[in-house]
mmCIF file as Biopython writes it, N, C-alpha, C and O atoms, coordinates in Angstrom:
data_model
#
loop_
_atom_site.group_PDB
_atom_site.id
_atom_site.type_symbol
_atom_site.label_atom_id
_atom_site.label_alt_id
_atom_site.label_comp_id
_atom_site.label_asym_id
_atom_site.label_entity_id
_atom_site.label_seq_id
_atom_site.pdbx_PDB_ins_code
_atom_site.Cartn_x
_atom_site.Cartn_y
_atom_site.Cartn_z
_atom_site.occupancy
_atom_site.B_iso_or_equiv
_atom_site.auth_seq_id
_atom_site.auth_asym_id
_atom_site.pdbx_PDB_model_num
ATOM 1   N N  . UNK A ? 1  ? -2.637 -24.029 -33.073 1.0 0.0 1  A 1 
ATOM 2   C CA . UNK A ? 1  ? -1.911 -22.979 -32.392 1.0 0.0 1  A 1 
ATOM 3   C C  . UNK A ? 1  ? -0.937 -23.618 -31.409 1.0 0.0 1  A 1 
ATOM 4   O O  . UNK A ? 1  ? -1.230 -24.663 -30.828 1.0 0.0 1  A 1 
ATOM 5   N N  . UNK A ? 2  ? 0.383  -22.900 -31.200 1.0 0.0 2  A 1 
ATOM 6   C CA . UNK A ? 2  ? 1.000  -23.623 -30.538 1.0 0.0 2  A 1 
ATOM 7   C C  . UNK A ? 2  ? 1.182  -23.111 -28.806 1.0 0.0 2  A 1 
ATOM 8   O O  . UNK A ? 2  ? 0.805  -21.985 -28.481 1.0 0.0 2  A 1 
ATOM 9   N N  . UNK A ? 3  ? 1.571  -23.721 -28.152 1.0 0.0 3  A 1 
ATOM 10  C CA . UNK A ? 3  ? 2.100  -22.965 -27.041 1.0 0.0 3  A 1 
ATOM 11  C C  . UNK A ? 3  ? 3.293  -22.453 -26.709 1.0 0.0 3  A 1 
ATOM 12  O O  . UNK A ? 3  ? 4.208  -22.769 -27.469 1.0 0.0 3  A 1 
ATOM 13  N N  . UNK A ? 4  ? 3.521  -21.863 -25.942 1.0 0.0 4  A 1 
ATOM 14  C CA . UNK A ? 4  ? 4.980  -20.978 -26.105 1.0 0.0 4  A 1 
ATOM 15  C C  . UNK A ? 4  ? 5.135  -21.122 -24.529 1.0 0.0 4  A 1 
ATOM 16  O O  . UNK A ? 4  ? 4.144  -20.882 -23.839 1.0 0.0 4  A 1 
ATOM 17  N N  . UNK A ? 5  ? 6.429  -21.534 -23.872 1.0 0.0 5  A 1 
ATOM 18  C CA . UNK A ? 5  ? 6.314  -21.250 -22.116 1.0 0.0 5  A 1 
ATOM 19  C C  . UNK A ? 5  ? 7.491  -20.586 -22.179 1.0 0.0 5  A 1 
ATOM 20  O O  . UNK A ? 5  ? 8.466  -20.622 -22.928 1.0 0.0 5  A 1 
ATOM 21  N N  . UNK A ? 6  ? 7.156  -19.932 -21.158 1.0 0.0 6  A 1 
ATOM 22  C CA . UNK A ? 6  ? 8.388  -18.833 -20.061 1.0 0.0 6  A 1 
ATOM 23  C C  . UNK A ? 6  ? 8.522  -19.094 -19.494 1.0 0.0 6  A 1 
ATOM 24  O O  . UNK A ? 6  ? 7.669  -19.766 -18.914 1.0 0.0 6  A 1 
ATOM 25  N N  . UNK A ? 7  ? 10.216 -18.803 -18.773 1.0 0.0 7  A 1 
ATOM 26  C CA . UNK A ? 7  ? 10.383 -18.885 -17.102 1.0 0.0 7  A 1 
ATOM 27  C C  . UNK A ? 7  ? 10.608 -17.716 -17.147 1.0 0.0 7  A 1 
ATOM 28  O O  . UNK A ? 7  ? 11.101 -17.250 -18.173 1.0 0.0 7  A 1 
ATOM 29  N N  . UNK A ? 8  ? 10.271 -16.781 -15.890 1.0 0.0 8  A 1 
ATOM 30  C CA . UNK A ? 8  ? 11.072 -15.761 -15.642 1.0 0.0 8  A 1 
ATOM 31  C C  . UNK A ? 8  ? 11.858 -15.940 -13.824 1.0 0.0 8  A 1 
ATOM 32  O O  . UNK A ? 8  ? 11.545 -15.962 -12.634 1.0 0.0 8  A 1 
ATOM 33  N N  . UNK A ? 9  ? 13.183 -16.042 -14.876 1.0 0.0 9  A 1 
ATOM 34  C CA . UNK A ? 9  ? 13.967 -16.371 -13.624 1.0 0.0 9  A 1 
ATOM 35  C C  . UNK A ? 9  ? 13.492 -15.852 -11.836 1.0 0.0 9  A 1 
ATOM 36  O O  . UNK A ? 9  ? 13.168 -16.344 -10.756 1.0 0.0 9  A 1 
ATOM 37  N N  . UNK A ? 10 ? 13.783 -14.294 -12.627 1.0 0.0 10 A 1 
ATOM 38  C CA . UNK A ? 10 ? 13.725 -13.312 -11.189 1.0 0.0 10 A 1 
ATOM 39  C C  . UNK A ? 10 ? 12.765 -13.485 -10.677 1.0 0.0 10 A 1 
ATOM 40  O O  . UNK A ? 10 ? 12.832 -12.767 -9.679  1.0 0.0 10 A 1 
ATOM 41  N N  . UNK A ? 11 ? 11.474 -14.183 -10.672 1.0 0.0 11 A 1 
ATOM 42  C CA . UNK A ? 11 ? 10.372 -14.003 -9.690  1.0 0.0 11 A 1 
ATOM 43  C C  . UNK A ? 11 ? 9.985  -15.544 -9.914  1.0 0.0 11 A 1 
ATOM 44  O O  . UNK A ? 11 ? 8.856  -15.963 -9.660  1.0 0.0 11 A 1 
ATOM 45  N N  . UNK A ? 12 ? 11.269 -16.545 -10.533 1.0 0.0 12 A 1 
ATOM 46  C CA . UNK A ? 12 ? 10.986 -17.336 -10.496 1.0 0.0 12 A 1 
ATOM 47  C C  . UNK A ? 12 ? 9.562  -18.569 -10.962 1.0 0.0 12 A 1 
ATOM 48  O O  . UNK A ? 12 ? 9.311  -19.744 -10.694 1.0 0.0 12 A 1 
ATOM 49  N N  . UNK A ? 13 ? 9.087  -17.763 -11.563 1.0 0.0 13 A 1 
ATOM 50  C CA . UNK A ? 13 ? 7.813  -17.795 -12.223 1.0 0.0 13 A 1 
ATOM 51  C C  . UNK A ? 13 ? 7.397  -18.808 -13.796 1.0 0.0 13 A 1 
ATOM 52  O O  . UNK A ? 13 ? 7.900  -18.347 -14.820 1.0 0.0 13 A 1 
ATOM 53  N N  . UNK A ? 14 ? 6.645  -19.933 -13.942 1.0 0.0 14 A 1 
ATOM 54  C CA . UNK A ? 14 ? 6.544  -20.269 -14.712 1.0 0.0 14 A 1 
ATOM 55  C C  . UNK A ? 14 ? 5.449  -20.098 -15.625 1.0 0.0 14 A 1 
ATOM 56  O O  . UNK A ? 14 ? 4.358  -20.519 -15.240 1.0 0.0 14 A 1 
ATOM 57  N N  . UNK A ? 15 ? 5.538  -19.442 -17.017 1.0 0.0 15 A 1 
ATOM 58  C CA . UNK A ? 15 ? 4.034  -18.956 -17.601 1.0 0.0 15 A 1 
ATOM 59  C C  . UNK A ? 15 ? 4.015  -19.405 -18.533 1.0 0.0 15 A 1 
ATOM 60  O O  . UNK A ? 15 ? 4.786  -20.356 -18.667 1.0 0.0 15 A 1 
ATOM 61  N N  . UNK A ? 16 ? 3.189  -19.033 -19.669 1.0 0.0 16 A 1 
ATOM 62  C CA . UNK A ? 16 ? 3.018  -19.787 -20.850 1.0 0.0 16 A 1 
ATOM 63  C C  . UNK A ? 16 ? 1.632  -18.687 -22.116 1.0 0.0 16 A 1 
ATOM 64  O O  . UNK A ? 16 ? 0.940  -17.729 -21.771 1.0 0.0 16 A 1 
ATOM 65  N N  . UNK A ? 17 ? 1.688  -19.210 -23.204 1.0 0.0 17 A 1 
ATOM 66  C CA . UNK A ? 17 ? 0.874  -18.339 -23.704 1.0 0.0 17 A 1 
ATOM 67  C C  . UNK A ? 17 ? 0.070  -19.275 -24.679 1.0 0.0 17 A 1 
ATOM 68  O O  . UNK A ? 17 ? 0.694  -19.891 -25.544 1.0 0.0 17 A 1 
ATOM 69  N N  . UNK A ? 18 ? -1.063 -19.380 -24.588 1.0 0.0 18 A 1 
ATOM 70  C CA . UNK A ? 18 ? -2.004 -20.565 -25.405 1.0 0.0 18 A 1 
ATOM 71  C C  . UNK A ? 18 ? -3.088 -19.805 -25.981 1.0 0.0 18 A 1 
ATOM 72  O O  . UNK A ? 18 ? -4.037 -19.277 -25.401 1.0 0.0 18 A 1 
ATOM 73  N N  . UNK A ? 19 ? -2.781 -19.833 -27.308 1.0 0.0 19 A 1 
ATOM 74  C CA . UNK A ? 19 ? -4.052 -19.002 -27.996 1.0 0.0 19 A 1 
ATOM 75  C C  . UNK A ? 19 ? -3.951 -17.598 -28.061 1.0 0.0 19 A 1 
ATOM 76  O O  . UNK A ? 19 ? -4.909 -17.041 -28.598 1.0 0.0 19 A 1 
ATOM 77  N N  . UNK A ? 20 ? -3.073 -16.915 -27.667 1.0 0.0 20 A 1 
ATOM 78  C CA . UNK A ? 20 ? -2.997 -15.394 -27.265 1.0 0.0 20 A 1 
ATOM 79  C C  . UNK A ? 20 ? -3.783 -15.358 -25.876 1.0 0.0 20 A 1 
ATOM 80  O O  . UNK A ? 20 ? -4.743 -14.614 -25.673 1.0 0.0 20 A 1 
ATOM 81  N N  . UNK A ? 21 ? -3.277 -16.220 -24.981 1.0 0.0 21 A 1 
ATOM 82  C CA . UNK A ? 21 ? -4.233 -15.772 -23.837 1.0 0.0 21 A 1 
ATOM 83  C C  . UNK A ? 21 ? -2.329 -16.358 -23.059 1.0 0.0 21 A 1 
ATOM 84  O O  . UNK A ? 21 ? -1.621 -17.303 -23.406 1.0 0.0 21 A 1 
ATOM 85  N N  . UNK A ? 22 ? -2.076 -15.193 -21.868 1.0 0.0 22 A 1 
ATOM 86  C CA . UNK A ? 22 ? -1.194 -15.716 -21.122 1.0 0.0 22 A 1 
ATOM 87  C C  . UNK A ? 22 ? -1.666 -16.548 -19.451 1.0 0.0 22 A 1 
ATOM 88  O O  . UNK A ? 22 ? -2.793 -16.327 -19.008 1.0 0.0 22 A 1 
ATOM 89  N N  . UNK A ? 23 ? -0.889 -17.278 -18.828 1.0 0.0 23 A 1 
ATOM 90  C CA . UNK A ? 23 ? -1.024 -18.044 -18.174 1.0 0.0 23 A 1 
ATOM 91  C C  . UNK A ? 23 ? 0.129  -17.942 -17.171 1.0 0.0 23 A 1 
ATOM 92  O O  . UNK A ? 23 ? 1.221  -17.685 -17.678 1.0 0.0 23 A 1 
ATOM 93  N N  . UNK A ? 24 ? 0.084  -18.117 -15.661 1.0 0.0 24 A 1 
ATOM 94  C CA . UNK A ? 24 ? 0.979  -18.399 -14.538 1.0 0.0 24 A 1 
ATOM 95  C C  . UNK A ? 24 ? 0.881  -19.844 -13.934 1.0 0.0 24 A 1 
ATOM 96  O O  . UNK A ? 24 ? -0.291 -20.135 -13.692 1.0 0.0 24 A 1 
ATOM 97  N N  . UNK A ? 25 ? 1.791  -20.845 -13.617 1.0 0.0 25 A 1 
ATOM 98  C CA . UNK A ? 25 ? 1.544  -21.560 -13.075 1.0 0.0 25 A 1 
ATOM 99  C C  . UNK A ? 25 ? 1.445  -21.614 -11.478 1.0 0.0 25 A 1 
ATOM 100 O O  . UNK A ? 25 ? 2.422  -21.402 -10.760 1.0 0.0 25 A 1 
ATOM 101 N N  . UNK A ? 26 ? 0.590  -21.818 -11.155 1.0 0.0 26 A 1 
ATOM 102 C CA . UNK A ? 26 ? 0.169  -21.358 -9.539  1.0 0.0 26 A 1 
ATOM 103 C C  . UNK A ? 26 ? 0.186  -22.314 -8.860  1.0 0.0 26 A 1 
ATOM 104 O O  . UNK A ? 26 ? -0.723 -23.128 -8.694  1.0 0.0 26 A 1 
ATOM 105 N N  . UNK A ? 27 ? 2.055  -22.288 -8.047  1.0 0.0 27 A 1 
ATOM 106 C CA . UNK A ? 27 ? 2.448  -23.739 -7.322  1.0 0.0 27 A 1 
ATOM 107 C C  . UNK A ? 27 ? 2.084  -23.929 -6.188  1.0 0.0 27 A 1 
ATOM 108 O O  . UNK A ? 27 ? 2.803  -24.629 -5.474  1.0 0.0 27 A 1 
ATOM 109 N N  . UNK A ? 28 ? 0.554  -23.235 -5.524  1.0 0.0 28 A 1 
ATOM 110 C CA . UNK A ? 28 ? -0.105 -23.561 -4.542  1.0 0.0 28 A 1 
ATOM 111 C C  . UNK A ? 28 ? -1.116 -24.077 -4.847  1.0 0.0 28 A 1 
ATOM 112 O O  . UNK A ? 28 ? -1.553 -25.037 -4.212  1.0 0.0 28 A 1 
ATOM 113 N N  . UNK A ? 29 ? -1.572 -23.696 -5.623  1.0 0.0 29 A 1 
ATOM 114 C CA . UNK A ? 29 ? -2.545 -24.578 -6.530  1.0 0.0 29 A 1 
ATOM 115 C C  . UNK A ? 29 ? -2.479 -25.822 -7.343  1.0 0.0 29 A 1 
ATOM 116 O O  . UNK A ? 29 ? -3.351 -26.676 -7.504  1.0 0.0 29 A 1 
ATOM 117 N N  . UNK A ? 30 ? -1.010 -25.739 -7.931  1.0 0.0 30 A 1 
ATOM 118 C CA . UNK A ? 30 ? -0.632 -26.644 -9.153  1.0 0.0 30 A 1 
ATOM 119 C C  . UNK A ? 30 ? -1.474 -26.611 -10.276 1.0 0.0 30 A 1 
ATOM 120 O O  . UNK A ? 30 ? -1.969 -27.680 -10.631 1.0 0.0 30 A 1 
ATOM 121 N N  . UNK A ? 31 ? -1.737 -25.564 -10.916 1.0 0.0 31 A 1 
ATOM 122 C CA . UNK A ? 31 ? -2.942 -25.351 -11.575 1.0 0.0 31 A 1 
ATOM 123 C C  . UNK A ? 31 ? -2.455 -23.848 -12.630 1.0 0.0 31 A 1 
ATOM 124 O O  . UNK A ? 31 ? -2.219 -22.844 -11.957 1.0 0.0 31 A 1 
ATOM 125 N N  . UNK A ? 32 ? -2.348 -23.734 -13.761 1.0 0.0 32 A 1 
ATOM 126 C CA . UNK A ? 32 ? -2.272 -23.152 -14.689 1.0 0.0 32 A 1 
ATOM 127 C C  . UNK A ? 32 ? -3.445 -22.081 -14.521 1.0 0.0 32 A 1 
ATOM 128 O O  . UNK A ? 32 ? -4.582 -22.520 -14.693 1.0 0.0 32 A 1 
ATOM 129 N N  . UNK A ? 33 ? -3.285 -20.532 -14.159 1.0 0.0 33 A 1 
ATOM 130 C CA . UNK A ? 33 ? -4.226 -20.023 -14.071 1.0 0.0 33 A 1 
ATOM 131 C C  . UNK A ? 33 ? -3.772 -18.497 -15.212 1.0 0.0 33 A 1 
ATOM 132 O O  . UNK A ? 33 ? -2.658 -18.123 -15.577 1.0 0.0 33 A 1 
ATOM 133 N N  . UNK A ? 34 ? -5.307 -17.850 -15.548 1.0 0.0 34 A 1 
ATOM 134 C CA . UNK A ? 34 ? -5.124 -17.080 -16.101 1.0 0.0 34 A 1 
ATOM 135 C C  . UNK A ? 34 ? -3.872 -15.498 -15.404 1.0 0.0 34 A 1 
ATOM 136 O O  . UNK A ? 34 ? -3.687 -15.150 -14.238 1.0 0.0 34 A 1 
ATOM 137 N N  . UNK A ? 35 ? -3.323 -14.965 -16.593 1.0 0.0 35 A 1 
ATOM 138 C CA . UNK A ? 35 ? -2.355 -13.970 -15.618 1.0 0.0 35 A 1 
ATOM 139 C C  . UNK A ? 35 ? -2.816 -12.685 -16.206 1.0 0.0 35 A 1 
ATOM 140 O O  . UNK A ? 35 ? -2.575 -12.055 -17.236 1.0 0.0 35 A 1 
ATOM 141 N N  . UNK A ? 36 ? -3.640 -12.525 -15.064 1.0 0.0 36 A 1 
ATOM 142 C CA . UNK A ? 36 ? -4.747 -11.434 -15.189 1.0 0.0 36 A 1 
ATOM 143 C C  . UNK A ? 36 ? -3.705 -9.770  -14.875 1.0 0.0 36 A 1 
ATOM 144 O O  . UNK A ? 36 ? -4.198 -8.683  -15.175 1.0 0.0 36 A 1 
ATOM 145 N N  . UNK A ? 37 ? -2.447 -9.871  -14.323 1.0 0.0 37 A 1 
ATOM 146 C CA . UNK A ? 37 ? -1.717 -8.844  -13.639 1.0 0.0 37 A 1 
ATOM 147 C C  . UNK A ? 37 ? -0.940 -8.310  -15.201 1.0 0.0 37 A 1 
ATOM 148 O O  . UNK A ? 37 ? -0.327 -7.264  -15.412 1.0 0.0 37 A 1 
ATOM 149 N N  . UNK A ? 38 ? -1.192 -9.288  -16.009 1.0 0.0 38 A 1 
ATOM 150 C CA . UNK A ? 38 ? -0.150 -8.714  -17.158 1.0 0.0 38 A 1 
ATOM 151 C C  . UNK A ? 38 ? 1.163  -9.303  -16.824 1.0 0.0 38 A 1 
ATOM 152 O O  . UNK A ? 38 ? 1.856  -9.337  -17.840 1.0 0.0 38 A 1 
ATOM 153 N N  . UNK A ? 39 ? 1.809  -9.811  -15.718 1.0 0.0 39 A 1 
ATOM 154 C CA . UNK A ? 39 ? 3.063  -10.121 -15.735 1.0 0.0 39 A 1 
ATOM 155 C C  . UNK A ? 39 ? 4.168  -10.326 -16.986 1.0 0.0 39 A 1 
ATOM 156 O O  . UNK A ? 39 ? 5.113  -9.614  -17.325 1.0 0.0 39 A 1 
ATOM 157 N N  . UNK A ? 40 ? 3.584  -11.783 -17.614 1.0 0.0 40 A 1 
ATOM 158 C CA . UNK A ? 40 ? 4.429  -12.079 -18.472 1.0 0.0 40 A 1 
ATOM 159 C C  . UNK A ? 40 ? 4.363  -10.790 -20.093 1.0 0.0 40 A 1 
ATOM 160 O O  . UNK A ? 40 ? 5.360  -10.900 -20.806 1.0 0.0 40 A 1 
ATOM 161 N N  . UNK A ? 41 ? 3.387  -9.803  -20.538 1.0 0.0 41 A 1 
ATOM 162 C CA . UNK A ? 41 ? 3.637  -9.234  -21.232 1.0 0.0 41 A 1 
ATOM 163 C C  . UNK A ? 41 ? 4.098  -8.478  -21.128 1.0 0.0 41 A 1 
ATOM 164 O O  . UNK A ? 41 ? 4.898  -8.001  -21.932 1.0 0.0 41 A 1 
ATOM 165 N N  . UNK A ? 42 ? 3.749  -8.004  -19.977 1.0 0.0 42 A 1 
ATOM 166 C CA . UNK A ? 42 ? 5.182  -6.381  -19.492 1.0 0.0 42 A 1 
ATOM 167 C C  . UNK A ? 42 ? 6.444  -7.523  -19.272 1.0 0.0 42 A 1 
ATOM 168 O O  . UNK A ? 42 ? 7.496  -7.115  -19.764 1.0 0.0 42 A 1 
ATOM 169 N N  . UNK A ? 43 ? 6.509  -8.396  -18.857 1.0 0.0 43 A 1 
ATOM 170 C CA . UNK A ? 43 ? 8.431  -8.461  -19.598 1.0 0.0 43 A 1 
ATOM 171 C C  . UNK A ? 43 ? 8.595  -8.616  -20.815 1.0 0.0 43 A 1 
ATOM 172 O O  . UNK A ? 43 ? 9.533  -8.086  -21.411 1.0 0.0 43 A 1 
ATOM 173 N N  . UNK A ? 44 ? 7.674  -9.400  -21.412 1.0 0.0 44 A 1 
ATOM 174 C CA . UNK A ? 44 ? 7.706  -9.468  -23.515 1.0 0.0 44 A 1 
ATOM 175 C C  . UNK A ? 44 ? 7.932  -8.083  -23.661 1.0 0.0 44 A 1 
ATOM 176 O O  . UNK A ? 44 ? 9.007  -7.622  -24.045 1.0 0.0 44 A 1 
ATOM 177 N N  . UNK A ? 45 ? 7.059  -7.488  -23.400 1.0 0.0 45 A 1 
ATOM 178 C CA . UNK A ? 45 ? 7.095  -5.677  -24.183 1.0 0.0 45 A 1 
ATOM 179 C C  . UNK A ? 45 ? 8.217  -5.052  -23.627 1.0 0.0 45 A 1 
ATOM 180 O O  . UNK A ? 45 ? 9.003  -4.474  -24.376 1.0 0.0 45 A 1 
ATOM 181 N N  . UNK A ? 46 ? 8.400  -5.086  -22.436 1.0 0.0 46 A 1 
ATOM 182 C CA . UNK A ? 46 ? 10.038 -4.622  -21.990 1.0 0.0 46 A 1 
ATOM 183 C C  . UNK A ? 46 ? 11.447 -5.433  -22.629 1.0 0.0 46 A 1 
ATOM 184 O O  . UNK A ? 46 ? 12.563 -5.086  -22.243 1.0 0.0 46 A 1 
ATOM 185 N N  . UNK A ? 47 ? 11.310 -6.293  -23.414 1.0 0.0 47 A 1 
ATOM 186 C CA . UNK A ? 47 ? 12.436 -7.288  -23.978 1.0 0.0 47 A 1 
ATOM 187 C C  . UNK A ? 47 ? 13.540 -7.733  -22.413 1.0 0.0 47 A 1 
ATOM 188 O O  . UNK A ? 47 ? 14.759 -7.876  -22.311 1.0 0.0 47 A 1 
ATOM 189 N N  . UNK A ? 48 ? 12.332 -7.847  -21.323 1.0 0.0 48 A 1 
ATOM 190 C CA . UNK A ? 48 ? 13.356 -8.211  -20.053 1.0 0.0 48 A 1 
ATOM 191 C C  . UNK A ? 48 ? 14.432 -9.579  -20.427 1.0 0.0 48 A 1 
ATOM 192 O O  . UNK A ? 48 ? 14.229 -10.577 -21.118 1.0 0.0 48 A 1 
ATOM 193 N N  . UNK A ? 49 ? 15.643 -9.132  -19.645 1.0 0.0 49 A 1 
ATOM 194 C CA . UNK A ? 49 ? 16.677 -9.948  -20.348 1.0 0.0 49 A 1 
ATOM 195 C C  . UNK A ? 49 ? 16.309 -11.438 -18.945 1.0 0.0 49 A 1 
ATOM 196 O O  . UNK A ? 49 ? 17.063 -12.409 -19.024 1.0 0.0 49 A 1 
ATOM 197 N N  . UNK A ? 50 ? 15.553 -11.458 -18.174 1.0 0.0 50 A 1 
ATOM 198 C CA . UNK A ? 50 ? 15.129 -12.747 -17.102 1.0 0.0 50 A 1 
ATOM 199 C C  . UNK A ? 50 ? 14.069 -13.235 -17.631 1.0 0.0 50 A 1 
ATOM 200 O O  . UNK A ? 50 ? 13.202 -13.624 -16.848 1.0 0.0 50 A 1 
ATOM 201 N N  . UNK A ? 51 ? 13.807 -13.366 -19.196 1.0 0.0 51 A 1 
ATOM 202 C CA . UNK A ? 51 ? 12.478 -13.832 -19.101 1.0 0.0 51 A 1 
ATOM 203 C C  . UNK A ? 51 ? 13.143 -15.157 -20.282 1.0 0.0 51 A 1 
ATOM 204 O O  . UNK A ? 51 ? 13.429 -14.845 -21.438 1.0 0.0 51 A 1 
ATOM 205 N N  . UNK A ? 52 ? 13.296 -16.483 -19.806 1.0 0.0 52 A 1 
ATOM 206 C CA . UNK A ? 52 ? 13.588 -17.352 -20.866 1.0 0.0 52 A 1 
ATOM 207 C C  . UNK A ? 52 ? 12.876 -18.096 -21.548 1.0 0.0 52 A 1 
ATOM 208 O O  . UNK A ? 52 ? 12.441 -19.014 -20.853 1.0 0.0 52 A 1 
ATOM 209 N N  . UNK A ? 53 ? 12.503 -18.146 -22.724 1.0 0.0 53 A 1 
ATOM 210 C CA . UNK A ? 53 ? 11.679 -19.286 -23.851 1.0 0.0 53 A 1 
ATOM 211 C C  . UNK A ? 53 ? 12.530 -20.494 -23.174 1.0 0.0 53 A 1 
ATOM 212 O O  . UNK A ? 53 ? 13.744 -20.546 -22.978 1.0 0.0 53 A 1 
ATOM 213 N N  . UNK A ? 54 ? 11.577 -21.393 -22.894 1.0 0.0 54 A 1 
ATOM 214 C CA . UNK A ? 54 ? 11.863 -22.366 -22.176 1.0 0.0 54 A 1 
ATOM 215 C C  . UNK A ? 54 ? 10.815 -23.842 -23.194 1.0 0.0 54 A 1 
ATOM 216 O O  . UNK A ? 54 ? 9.770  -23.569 -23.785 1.0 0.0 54 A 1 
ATOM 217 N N  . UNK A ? 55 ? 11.168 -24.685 -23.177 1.0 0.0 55 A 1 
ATOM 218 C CA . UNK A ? 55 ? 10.414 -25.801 -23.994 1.0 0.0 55 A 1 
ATOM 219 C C  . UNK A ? 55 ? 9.365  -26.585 -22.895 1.0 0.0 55 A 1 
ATOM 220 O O  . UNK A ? 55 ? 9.383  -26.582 -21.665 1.0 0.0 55 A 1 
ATOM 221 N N  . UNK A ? 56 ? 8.549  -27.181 -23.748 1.0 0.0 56 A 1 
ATOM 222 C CA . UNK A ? 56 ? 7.426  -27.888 -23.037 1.0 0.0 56 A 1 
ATOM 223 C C  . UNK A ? 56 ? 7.878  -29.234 -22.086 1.0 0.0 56 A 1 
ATOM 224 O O  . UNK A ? 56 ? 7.014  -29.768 -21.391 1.0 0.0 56 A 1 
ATOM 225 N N  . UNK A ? 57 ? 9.145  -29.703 -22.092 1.0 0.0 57 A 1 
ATOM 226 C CA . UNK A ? 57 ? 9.609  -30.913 -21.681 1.0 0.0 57 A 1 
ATOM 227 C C  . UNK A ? 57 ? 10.304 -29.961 -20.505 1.0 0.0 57 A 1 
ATOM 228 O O  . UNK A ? 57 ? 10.189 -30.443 -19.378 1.0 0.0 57 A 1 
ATOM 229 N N  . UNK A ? 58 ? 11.064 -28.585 -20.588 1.0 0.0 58 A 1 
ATOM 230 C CA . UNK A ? 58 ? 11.674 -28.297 -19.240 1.0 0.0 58 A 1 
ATOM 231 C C  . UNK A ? 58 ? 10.672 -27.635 -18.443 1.0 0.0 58 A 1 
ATOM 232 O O  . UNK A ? 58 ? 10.928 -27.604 -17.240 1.0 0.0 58 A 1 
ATOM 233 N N  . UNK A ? 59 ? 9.278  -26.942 -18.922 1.0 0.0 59 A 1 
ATOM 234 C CA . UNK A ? 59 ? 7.996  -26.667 -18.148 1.0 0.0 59 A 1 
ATOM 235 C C  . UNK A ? 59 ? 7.595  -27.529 -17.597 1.0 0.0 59 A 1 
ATOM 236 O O  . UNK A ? 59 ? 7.013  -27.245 -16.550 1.0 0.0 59 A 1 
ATOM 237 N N  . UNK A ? 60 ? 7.666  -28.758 -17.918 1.0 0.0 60 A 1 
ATOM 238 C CA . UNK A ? 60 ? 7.236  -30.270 -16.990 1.0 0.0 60 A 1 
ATOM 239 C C  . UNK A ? 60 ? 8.106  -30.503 -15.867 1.0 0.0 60 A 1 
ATOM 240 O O  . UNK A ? 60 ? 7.795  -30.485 -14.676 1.0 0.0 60 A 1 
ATOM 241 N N  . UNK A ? 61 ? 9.118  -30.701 -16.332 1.0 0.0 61 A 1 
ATOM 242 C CA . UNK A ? 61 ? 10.304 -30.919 -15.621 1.0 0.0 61 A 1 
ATOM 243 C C  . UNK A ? 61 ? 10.007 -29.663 -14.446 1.0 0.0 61 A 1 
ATOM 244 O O  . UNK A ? 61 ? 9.749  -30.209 -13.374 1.0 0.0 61 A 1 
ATOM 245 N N  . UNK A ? 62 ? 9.977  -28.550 -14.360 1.0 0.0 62 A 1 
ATOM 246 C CA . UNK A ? 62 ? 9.864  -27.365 -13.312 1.0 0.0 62 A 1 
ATOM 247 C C  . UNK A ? 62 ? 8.516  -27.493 -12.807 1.0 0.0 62 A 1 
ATOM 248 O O  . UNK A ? 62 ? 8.294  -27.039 -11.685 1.0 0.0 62 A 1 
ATOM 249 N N  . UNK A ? 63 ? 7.423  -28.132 -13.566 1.0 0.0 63 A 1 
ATOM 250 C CA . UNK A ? 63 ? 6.525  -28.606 -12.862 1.0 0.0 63 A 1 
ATOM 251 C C  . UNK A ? 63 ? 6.125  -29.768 -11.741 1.0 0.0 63 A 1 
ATOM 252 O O  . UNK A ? 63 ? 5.232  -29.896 -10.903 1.0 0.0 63 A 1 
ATOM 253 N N  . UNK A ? 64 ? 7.142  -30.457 -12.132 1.0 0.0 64 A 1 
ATOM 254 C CA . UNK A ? 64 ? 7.156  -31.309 -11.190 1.0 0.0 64 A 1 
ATOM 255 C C  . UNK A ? 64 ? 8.537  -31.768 -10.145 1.0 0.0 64 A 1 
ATOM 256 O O  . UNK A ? 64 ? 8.583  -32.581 -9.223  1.0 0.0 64 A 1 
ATOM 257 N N  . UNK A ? 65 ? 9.419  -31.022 -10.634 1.0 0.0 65 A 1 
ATOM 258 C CA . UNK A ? 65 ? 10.284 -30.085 -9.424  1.0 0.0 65 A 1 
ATOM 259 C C  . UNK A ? 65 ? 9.450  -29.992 -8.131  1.0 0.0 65 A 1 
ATOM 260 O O  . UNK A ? 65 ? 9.638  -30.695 -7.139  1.0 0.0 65 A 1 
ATOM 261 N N  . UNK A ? 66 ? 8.419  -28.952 -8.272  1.0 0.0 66 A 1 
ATOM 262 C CA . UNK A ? 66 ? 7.581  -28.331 -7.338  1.0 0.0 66 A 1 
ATOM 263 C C  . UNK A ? 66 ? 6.404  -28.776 -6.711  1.0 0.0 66 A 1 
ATOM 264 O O  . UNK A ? 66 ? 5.554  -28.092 -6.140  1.0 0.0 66 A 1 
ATOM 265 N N  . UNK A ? 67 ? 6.469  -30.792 -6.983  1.0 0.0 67 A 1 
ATOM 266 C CA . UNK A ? 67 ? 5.368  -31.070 -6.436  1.0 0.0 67 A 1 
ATOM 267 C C  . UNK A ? 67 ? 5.996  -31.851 -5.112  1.0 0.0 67 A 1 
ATOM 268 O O  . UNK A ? 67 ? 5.245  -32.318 -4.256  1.0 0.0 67 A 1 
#
């Protein structure tokens, strides 16, 4: 199975989806946590135009931006 990451610009937010399970990266934590709020599927299901397919090399890259 593969992974899939998001940014969503507007809240600035980096997520991801592994297995059918979605994910927030939590830059107080630095720690990939479950996204229990629904965030990233209410913008999938809304086709929000701030939500970008982003690759696993620029999810790193924004990951470590933020350390």
């Amino acid at each position: 199975m593969s992974i899939e990451y998001y940014h969503i610009r507007d809240l600035d937010i980096l997520t991801k989806v592994d297995d059918f399970v979605p994910y927030f990266y939590n830059k107080k934590n630095n720690k990939w946590e479950v996204d229990q709020e629904d965030i990233l599927l209410d913008r999938m299901s809304e086709l929000d135009t701030s939500l970008d397919l982003i690759t696993e090399e620029e999810a790193l890259k924004m990951i470590e931006s933020n350390k």
